[in-house]
C-alpha positions as CSV (number, residue, x, y, z in Angstrom):
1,X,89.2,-35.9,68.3
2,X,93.0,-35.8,66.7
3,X,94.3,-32.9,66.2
4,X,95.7,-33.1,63.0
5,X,92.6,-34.7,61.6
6,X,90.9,-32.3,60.2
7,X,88.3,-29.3,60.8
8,X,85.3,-30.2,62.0
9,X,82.1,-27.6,62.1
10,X,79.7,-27.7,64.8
11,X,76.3,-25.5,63.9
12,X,73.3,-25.5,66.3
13,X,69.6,-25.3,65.5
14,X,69.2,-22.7,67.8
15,X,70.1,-18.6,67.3
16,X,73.1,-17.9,69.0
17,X,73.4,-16.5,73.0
18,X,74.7,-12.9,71.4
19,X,73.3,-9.9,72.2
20,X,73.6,-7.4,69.1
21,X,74.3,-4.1,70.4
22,X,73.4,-2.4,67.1
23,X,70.6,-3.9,65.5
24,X,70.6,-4.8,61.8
25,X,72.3,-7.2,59.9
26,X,76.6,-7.3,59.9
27,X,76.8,-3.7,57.3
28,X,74.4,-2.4,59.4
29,X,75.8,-2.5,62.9
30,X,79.0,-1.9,61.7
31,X,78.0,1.4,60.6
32,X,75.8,2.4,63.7
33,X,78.7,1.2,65.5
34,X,80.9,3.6,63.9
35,X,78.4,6.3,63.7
36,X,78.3,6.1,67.9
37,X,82.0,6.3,68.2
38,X,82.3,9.3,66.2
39,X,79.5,11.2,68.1
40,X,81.2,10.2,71.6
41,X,84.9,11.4,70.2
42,X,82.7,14.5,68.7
43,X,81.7,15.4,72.4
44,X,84.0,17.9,74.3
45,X,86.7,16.2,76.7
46,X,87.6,16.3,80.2
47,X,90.6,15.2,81.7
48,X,90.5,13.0,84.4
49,X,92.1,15.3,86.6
50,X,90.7,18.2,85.5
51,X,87.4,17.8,88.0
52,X,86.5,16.9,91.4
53,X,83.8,15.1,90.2
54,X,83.7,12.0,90.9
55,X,82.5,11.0,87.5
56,X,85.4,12.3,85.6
57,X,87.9,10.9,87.8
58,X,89.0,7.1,87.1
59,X,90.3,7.1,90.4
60,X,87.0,7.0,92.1
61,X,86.3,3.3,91.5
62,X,85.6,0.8,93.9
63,X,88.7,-1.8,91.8
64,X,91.2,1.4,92.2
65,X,91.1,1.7,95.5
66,X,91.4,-1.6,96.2
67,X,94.3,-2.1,94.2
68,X,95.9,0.5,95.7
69,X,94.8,-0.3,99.4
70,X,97.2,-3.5,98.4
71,X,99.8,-1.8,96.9
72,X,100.1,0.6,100.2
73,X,99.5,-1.9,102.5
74,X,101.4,-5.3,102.3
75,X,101.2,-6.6,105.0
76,X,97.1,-7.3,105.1
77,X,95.5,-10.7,104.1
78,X,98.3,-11.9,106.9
79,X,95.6,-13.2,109.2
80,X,93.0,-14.0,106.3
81,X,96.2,-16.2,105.0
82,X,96.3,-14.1,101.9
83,X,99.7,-13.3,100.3
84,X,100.1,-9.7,98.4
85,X,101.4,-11.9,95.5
86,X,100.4,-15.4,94.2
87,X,102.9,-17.7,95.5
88,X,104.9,-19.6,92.9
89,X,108.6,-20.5,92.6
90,X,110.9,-16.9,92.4
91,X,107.9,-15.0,92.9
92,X,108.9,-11.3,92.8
93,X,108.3,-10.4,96.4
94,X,111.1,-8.0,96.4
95,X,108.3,-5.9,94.2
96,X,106.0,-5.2,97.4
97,X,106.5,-2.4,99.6
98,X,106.7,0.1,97.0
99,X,105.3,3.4,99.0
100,X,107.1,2.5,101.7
101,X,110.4,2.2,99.7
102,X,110.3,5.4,97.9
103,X,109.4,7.4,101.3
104,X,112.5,5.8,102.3
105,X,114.8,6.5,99.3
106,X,114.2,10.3,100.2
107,X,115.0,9.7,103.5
108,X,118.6,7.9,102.5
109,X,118.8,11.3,100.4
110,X,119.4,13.0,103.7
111,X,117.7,16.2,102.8
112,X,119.1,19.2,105.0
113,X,116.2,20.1,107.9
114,X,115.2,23.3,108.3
115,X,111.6,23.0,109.1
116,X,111.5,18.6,109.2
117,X,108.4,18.7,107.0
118,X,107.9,16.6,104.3
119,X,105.4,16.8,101.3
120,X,103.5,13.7,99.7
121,X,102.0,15.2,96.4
122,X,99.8,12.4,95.2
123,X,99.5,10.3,98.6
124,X,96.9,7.9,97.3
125,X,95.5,5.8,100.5
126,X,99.2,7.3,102.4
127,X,100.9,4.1,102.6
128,X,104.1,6.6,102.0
129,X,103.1,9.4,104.2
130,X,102.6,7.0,107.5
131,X,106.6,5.7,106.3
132,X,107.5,9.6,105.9
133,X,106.2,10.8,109.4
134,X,108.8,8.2,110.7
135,X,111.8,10.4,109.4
136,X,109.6,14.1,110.0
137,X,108.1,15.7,112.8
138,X,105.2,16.4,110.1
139,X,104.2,15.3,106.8
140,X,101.6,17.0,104.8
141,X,100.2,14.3,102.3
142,X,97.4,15.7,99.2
143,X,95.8,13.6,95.7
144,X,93.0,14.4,93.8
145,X,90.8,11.8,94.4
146,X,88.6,12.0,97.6
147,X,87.8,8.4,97.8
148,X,91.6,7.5,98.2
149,X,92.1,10.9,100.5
150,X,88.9,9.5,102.5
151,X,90.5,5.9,103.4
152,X,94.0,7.4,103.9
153,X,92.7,9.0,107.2
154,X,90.5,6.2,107.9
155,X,93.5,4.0,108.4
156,X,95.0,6.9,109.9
157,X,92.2,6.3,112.5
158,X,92.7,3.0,112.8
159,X,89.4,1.6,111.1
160,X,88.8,-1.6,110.1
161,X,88.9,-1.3,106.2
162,X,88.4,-4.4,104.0
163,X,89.3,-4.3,100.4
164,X,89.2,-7.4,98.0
165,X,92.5,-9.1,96.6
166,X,92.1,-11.0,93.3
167,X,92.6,-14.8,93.7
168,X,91.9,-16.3,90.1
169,X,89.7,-15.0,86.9
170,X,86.6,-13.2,89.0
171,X,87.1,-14.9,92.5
172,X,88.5,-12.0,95.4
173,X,88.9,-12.8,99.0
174,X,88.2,-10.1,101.3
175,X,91.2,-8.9,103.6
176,X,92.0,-6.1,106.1
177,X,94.1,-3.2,105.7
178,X,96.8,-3.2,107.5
179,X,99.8,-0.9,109.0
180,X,103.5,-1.7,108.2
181,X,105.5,-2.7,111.5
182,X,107.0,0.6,113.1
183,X,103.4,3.1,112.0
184,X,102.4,3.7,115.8
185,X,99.5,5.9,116.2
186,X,102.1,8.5,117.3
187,X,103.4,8.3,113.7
188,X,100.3,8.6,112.2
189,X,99.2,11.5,114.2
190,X,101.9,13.5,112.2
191,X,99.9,13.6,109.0
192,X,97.4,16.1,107.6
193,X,95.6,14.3,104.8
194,X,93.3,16.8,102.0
195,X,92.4,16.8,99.0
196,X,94.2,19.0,96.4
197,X,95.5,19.8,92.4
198,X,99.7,18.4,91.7
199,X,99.3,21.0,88.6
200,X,98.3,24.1,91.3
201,X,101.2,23.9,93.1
202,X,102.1,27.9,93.3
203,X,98.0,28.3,94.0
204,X,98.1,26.2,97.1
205,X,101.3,27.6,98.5
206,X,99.3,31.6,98.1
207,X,96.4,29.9,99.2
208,X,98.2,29.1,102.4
209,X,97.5,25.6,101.8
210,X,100.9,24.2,101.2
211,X,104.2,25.5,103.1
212,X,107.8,24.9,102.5
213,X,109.4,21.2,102.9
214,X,112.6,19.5,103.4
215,X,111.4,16.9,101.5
216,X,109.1,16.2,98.9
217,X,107.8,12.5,97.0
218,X,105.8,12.6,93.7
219,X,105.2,8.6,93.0
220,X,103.5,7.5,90.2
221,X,102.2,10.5,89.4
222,X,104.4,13.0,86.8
223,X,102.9,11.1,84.0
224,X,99.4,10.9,85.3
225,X,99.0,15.0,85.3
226,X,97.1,16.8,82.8
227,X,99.6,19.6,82.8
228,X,103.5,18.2,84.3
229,X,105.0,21.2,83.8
230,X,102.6,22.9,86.1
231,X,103.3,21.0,88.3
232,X,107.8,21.1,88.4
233,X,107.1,24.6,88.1
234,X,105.7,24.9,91.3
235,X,108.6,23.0,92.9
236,X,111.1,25.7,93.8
237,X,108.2,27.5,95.4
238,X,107.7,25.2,98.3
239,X,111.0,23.2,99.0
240,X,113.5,24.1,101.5
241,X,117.2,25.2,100.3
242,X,118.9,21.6,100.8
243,X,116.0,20.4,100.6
244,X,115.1,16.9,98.5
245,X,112.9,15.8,96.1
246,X,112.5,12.5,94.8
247,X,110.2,11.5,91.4
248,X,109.2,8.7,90.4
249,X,107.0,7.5,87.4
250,X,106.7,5.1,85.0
251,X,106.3,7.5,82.3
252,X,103.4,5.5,81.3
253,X,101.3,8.9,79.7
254,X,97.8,7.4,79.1
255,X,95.7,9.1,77.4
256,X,92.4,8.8,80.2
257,X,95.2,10.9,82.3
258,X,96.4,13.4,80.1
């Protein structure tokens, strides 16, 4: 076959391996297509942090929290001979250690102690708490999702947790979770892991929930709030004067988060 030769059709004498997920012919499905879009927009939404179910929140999947079991943890697949990024000529390894880099840009910030608490609002599986409680005698460390809030004090108990790295197309190999150098169990007996709201901020300080902090991180999480204001309003309530706190976000504002 050239490639400048020509088209060439190819038609089998069998139906085709589709399955048609509005029946009819083309007119037909097109419309029943349509007509089941606009009755799903029609029904009334829910934000995706507006719940603790687990239903309405696309954080409690099985492909999140593996993602972000890598993306907190770096250093596992070590011993499975895994590496946190495909290796290939300049390969951006610079990129990894993201949690662990933020918790330490508040800590350059030198933040004046009064209490040495520190604040993780929107810990995920804590990969930036453990680095926090290295700098403070104690960290509290909170996000909405009690999947991610369940394996952040699993490896804060030193379980074996597996999670799957993808490899190529559909192909994952399964590796263990594993501390950065320096997160003794000393360190990780500094953190209080829960479950809480980023946009009830002032509720959990009344609440007795929260206290005040020296220092406070917010990663990758501003633009994933259903209400950001809420949640910088609530700011002055629970840092320390002198106190620090560091923000970052990719201002990404999807609409499944807000």
């Amino acid at each position: 076959f050239l490639q400048h030769s020509g088209f060439r059709l190819v038609a089998s004498d069998h139906d085709a391996p589709a399955t048609h997920l509005f029946a009819g012919n083309f007119d037909g499905q097109v419309a029943a297509r349509d007509a089941a879009v606009a009755q799903e927009e029609s029904k009334p939404r829910q934000s995706s942090l507006g719940s603790g179910s687990g239903s309405g929140n696309v954080y409690e999947t099985d492909d999140s929290l593996h993602m972000y079991l890598g993306l907190h943890y770096p250093n596992s697949g070590e011993k499975e001979g895994v590496a946190p990024i495909l290796p290939h000529d300049n390969s951006p390894n610079h990129g990894t250690g993201f949690p662990q880099r933020v918790a330490g840009l508040l800590s350059s910030l030198k933040p004046e102690f009064n209490n040495n608490r520190a604040l993780d609002i929107g810990c995920a599986v804590g990969g930036a708490s453990f680095e926090l409680a290295k700098t403070f005698d104690h960290v509290d460390a909170f996000d909405f999702s009690g999947s991610f809030v369940s394996a952040a004090k699993r490896m804060q108990s030193a379980e074996n947790i597996k999670f799957r790295v993808p490899v190529e197309a559909e192909l994952y190999e399964d590796v263990q979770a594993i501390h950065e150098h320096g997160v003794t169990d000393s360190v990780r007996s500094k953190v209080q892991f829960f479950t809480g709201d980023a946009c009830r901020l002032i509720d959990m300080k009344e609440d007795g929930i929260l206290g005040s902090y020296d220092g406070v991180v917010m990663s990758n999480l501003l633009c994933r709030l259903p209400d950001p204001m809420a949640c910088l309003a609530g700011l002055p309530e629970i840092i320390n004067p002198g106190g620090v706190v560091v923000m970052v976000t990719p201002f990404s504002w999807l609409t499944e988060f807000t």
